[in-house]
C-alpha positions in Angstrom: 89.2 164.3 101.4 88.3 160.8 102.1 90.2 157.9 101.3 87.4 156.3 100.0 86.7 159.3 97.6 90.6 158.9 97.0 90.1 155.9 95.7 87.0 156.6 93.8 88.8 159.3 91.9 91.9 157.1 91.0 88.8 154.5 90.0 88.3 156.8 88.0 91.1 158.1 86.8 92.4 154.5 85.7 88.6 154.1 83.6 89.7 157.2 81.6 93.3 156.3 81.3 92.5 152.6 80.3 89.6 154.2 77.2 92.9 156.7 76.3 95.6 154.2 76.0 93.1 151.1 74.9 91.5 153.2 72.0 94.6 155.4 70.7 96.1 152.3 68.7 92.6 151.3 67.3 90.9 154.2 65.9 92.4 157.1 64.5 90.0 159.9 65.3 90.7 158.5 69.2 92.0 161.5 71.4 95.8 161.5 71.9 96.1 162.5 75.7 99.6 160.7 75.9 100.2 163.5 73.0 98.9 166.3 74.8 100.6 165.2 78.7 104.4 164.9 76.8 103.5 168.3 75.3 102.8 170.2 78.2 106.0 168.2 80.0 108.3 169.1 77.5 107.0 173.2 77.6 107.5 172.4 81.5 111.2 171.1 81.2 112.3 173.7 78.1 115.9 173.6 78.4 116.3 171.5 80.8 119.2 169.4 80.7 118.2 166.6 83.4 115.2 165.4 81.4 116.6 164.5 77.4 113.0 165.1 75.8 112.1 161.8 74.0 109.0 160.7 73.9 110.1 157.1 75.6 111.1 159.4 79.0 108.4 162.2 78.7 105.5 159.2 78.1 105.4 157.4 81.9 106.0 161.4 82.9 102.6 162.2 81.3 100.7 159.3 82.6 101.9 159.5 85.9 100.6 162.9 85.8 97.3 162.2 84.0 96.8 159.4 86.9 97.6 161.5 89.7 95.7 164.9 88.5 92.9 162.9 86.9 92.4 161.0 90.7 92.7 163.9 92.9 90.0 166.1 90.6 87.8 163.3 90.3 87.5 162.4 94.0 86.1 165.9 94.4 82.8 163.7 93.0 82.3 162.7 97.0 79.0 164.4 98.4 76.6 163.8 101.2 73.9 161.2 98.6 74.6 159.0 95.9 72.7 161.8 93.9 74.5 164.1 94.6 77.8 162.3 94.0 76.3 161.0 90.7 75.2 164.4 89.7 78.9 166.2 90.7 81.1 163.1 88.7 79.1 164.0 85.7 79.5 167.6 86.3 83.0 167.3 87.1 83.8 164.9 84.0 81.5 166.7 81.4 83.9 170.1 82.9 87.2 168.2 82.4 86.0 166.9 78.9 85.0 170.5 77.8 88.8 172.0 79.3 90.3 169.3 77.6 89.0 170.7 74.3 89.4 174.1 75.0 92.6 174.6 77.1 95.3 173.4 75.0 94.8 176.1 72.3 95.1 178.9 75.3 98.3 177.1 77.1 99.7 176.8 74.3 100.1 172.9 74.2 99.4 170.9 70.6 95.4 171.0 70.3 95.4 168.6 67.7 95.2 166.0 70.2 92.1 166.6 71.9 90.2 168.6 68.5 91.7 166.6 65.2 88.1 166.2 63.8 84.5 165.8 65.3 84.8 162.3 66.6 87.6 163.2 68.8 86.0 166.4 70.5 83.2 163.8 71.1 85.1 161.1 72.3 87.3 163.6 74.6 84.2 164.5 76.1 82.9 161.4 76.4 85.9 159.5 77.7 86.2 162.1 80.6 82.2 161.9 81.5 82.7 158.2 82.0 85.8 159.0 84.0 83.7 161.6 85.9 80.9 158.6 86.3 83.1 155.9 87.0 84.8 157.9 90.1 81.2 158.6 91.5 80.0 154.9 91.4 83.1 154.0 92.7 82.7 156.7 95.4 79.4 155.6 96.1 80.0 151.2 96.5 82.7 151.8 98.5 80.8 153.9 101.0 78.1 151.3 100.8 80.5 148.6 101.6 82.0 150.7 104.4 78.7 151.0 105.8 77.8 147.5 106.4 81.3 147.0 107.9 81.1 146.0 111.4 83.0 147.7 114.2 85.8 146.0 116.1 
């Protein structure tokens, strides 16, 4: 993995992160990811006595962890043509959109938050294809500008 990919996928990660944080407050069918990343930290830390579970600790826990995962998956965009790199953002954001639907019902995590109503399995979806997208255009100018770099 490239640094440049690296930085593509936190590109990325930040574009889904900014639509999931920018939209919860204003519409109410918006996906609640924050929700969904406490969740899953809380099942993670179940009776554990370090870590009081309130939602003020578990929150920066969760999107920390959304960042970090979210960059790392989506700088697996990086391929050998900005087709291709195109093509495998879409692929992979379309994938995480789709798992983000249909995995919290099967780990056991509050699926509410991903598949309240219609709009939000659409939004979900959507958010993480522009992630996907974002990461891969990222991917792509910053190979471009790396390219016409000149060598010390």
């Amino acid at each position: 993995m490239s640094i440049k990919s690296t930085i593509g996928g936190l590109a990325g990660a930040c574009t889904l992160t900014l639509l999931n944080e920018g939209f919860r407050g204003l519409d109410k069918d918006a996906p609640r990811m924050d929700l969904l990343g406490m969740n899953a930290i809380a099942l993670i830390l179940k009776g554990n006595n370090i870590l009081a579970q309130t939602a003020t600790r578990l929150f920066p826990l969760a999107v920390a962890g959304d960042l970090i995962s979210n960059a790392l998956y989506y700088s697996m965009a990086d391929a050998q043509d900005k087709g291709k790199t195109m093509a495998r953002g879409a692929a992979l954001g379309l994938a995480a959109g789709l798992g983000a639907i249909l995995l919290p019902k099967v780990l056991g995590l509050n699926e509410e938050s991903t598949t309240r109503t219609p709009k939000t399995q659409v939004l979900t979806v959507s958010w993480y294809l522009i992630g996907g997208l974002a990461a891969a255009a990222s991917i792509i100018l910053l190979k471009k500008i790396g390219n016409n770099t000149p060598a010390s």
